[in-house]
Every structure is written in C-alpha cells, then in structure tokens.
N, C-alpha and C positions, 0 to 999 in steps of 0.2 A: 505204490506211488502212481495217479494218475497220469495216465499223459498229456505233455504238455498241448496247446492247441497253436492248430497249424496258422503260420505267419495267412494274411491276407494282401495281396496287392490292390491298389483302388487308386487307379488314375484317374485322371481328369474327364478324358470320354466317357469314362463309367459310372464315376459319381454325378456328370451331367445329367446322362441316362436314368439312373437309380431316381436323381431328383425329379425327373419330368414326370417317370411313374406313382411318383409319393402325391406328387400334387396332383395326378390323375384322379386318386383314391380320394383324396383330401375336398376333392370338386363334385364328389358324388355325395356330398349333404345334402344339394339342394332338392336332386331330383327324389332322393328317399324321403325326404321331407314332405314333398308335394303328395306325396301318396297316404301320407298317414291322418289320420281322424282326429289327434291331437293337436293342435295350432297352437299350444299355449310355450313363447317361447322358454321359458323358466325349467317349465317340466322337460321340453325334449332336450336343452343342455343337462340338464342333473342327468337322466338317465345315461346318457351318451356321454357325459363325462365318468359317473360310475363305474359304465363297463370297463372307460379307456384304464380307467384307473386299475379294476379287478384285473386285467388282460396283460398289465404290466406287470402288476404283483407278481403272478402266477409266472410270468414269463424270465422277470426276475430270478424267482426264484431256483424256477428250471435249472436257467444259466449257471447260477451262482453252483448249484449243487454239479454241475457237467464241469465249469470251467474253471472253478475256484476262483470265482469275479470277487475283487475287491470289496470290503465292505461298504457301504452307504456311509459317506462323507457327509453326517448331518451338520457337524459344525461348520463348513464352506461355503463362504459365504458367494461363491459363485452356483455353487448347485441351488440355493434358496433363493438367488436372482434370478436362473433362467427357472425356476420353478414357475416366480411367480408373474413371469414372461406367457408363457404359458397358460397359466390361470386364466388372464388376463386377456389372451388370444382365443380362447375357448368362452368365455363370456358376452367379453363388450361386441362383438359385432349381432349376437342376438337379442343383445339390449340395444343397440339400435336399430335394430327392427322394428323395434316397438315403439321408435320416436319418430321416427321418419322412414322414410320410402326405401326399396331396395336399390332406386337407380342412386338416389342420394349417398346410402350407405358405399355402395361399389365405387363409385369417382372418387369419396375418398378415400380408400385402398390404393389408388394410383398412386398416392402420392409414396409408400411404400421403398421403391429403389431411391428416390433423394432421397429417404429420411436417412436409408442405412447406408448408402454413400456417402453423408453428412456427419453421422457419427462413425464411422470407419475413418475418417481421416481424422475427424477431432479426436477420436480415444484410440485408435491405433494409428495415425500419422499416416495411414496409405495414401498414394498419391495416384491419383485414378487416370488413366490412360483414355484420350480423344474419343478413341471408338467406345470406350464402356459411358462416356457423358453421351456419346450421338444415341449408342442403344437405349438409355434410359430415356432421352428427350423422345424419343421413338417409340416407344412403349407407352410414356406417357400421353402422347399424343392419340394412340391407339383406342387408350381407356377412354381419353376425354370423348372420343369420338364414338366409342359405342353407347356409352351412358349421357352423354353433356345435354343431350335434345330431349331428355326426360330426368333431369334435374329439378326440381321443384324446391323453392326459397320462401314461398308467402310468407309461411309465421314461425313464432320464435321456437318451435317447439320444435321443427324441423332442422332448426340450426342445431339446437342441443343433440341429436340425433346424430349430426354427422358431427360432432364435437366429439358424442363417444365412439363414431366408428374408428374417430380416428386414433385412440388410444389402439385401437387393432396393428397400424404399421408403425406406431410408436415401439411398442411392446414387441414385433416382430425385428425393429431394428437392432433395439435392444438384444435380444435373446443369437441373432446369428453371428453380433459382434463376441460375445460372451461366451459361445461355443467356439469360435475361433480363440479367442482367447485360450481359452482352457487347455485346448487341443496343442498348443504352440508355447504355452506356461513352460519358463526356462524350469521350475520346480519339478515337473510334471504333470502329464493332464490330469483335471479332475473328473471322474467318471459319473459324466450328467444324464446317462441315459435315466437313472433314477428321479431327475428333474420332470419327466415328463409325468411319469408318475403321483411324482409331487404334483407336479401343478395341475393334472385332471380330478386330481381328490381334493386340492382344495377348492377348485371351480363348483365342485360336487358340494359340498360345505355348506360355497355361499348361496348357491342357489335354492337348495333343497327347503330352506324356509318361505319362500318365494313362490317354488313349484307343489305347496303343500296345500291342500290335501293332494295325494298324488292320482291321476284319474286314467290314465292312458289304458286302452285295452290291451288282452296279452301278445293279441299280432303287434302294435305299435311298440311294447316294448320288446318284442323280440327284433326287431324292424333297428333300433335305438343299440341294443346289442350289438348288432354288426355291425353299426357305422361308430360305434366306439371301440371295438377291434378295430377294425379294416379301415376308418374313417379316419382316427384318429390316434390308435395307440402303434397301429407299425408303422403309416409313413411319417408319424414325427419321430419314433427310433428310427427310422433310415435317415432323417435330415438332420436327428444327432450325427451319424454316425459320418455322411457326407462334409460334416460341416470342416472335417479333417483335411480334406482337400480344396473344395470351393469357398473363394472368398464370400465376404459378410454380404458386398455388392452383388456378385452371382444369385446367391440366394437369393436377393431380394428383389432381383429381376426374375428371377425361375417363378417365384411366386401370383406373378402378377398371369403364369398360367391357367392356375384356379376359376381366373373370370372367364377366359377363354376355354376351358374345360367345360364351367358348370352352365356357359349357355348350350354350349353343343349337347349337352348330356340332358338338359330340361327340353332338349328340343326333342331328341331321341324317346326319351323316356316318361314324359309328361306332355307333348304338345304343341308346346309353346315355341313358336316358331320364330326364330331370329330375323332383325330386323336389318335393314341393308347397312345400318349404322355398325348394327354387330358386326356384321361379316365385314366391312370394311377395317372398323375399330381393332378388332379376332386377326388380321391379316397383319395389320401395323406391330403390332404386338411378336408376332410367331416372326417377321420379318427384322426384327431388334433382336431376339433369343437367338437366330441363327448368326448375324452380324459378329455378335457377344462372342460365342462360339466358336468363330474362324477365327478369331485373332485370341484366341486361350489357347494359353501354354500347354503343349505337348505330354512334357514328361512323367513320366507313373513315380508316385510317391510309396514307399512300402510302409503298409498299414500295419498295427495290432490285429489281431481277431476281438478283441477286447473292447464293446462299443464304449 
C-alpha cells in the first residue's frame, strides 16, 4: 500500500504569495519573445502551447503514478469549460496582436477585475466589499494611465483587435469563477488541473494549421519550450491550485500584475524603457493589490495535497 500524501495547509498570505509568483512567470512571454527570430504570432502560440501541453502530460502522469490522483473527469462538464477558458486565454490575445496595437490590446485587459467581479456576483451571488470596488477602480485607473495616451482608434480593423483581446478577461472571468466553483462543489471538487492541459492542446489544434509550414529555428523553439513549461504550464497549475483559497475577484485583480511585470521585465531584458505613464500607471496598480491585501481575511484554510 502506498502511502497516503501528506495534508497541505495554504492560506490566504500564501496563495496570495504563490499567485504574484505565477503571474511573474506568466509576464516573462513578452521579454522572451522580443528576442526570438520568429514574429509570426500563430507559430510562437502553437509551439508554446505544445510544450505547455507535453509538460502537463508528463507531469500528470508523474503525479498520478506517486499519488494515485483521481482519473481525468472527461465527462465534466466543468473541466471542458475551464479547458476551453484556457484555450481561449492562450490564443485570442495573440490574435489580437495581429489586429491592432499592443497598447490597444493591454487597456483592454483592464477591464479584466469588473468583468470577474460582475460574473462573481451574478453566478455565485458574492457581494463585494467597498475596499475590493475602491481596489479595482484603482487598478483600473492605473492601466488606463499607463496605456490610455497610446491608444490608437483610427480604423475599424483596430476596433476588431481589441474586440478579441477582449475575449482574453472574458475567458479569464470565466475560468476563476469555475475553478472556485469546482473547488467549493457541495458534490465534491472536480480535479481541473487536467483542464489546463486540455485547453494548451487544444490552443495547439487550432493553431497549428495557421502556424503551418512551421519555420522557427531550433534556438527559438527551444526558447518556446521554456516558456510553455515555466510560462505557462506551472503557473496556471499554481492558479488552479490557489483558486482554493482566493476569491474569482482576487484573481482577477492579481492578474492585472502581468502588465506591470512584463513592462519591468521588457525594460530589463529587451530595452525598452518605461514611460512616466508606466511608472505612474505600475504604482496605481501595486497600490490597489496591497489595499486588496490588508483588508483579506486572515485565516488558513486546510488544503488537499491533491491539485
């Protein structure tokens, strides 16, 4: 008989913690990006969704043989929702790249904390507390200000652009409501760390006829390798796994880190030097996350080891 696996505790400061590091990871696409030879955005999602996908498998599997993890719930119809949550979050913001501008794309990503505070109350009833609307208004206003002064609207092609980025914080609402969900199912949780899985292989799918002939050289896809490990396939299994403790709203203010990550990290590591809108924008932002923070609940919830 195997031995059973040891309980996890994961409180509130910790899955905070865990989450700032995931979207650290998660914000270093842009700068590995800037360095690679391929620019074609079809082919760098397929590769970097492939790895994420292999990386789970494998990782899957591991688990599964160490810890006697539950089988894969294909019939759940929650694990084929955050799948294709997922899918969806790994796509559409590099298909709008290719519509419109990067500051266009980013502003709407702000809109990201209302969308999941708006579906948090409508499909779980939360009732959101003064300081969690000031933090988001605050946040929001951060983004508007690093990005709003290089927003560009001339022509219609641009609008469509930020039409599909914004399936990005749709899709993101979507998915931390539905891991909350799962997690707190009076039936039982359903075990979605296989959703990530799912939905990197089928991003991998759609793209792959799009990214075809495939051209990258072997540095750029070893490049694409790592940030579909490290980029993609563990800190979205840490923000399954966080999704246990922090509400759908949390998340989706922690996320709005990303921008503020991947300018700091494109300035570091590519150059590109932030502008005084950022750093003001970047301060409003970190100054809503810590607000958010002092007024969250204390106490440690006892976890599964079981993502």
């Amino acid at each position: 008989m195997p031995k059973p696996a040891l309980p996890w505790t994961l409180g509130h400061g910790r899955a905070f913690a865990l989450t700032v590091v995931a979207f650290f990871f998660i914000s270093t696409a842009g700068v590995v990006t800037r360095h690679l030879h391929t620019q074609v955005p079809f082919e760098i999602t397929f590769w970097r969704s492939a790895f994420a996908a292999a990386a789970l498998v494998l990782a899957w599997r591991a688990f599964g043989a160490r810890q006697r993890a539950a089988p894969v719930p294909w019939r759940s119809r929650m694990l084929w929702a955050s799948a294709l949550c997922w899918a969806v979050m790994f796509t559409a913001f590099m298909l709008a790249l290719m519509l419109t501008s990067v500051a266009n794309a980013l502003i709407t990503l702000a809109l990201g904390p209302l969308i999941t505070a708006l579906v948090s109350s409508l499909v779980l009833r939360h009732r959101l507390r003064w300081r969690t609307w000031g933090a988001m208004g605050l946040a929001g206003l951060g983004v508007t200000w690093m990005f709003g002064q290089a927003v560009h609207l001339q022509d219609q092609q641009a609008l469509v652009g930020m039409a599909v980025a914004l399936a990005v914080p749709l899709a993101a609402a979507l998915q931390w409501n539905v891991l909350h969900q799962s997690h707190h199912a009076a039936a039982g949780a359903t075990p979605l760390l296989p959703s990530v899985m799912l939905g990197a292989t089928l991003s991998a799918v759609f793209t792959l006829p799009m990214a075809w002939p495939l051209q990258a050289s072997a540095p750029d896809v070893a490049a694409l390798a790592l940030l579909g490990m490290f980029q993609l396939a563990l800190p979205c299994a840490v923000l399954v796994w966080v999704a246990r403790v922090l509400s759908p709203t949390e998340l989706g203010l922690l996320a709005l880190l990303e921008l503020v990550f991947g300018i700091g990290l494109t300035w570091l590591g590519a150059g590109e030097a932030p502008t005084a809108h950022a750093w003001v924008g970047g301060s409003l932002v970190l100054i809503a996350l810590v607000l958010q923070q002092l007024g969250a609940p204390a106490q440690v919830t006892p976890q599964s080891s079981r993502p």
